[in-house]
N, C-alpha and C positions, 0 to 999 in steps of 0.2 A: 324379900324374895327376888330371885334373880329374874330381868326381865326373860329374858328364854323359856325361861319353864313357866310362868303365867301364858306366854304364846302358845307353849305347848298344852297347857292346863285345856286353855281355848278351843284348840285344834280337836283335843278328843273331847270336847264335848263338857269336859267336867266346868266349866263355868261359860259362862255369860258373854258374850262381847261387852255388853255395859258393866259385869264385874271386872274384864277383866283391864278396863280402862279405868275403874274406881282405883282397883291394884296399883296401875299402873300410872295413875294420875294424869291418862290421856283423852284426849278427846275423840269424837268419832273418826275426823279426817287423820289423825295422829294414827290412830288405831290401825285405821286402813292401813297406812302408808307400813307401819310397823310389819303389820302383819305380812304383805305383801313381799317387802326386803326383807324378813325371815324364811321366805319359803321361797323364793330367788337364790337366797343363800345358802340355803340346802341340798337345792336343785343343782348347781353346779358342783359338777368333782371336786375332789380336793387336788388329784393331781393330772388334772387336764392334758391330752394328749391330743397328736394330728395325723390323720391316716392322706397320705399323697400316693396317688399312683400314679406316677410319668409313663404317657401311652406311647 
């Protein structure tokens, strides 16, 4: 199982933080860390832009 989609399994609820570090063969600090740069990495656009207004 691809790791993304146990994160996401996680996210809605359908398993466990402890299943889904069984899945995943991580540990709780692993988990955090995983989960946390999953949803950092979502958070940002895919194509980032920058709004300047010279007064």
């Amino acid at each position: 199982m691809e790791k993304q989609k146990v994160i996401e399994a996680y996210r809605r609820g359908l398993i466990t933080l402890q299943e889904c570090g069984q899945i995943l063969g991580a540990d709780k600090s692993q988990l955090d860390e995983l989960v946390t740069i999953e949803h950092v990495r979502r958070s940002v656009p895919t194509k980032p832009y920058v709004v300047a207004d010279n007064l």
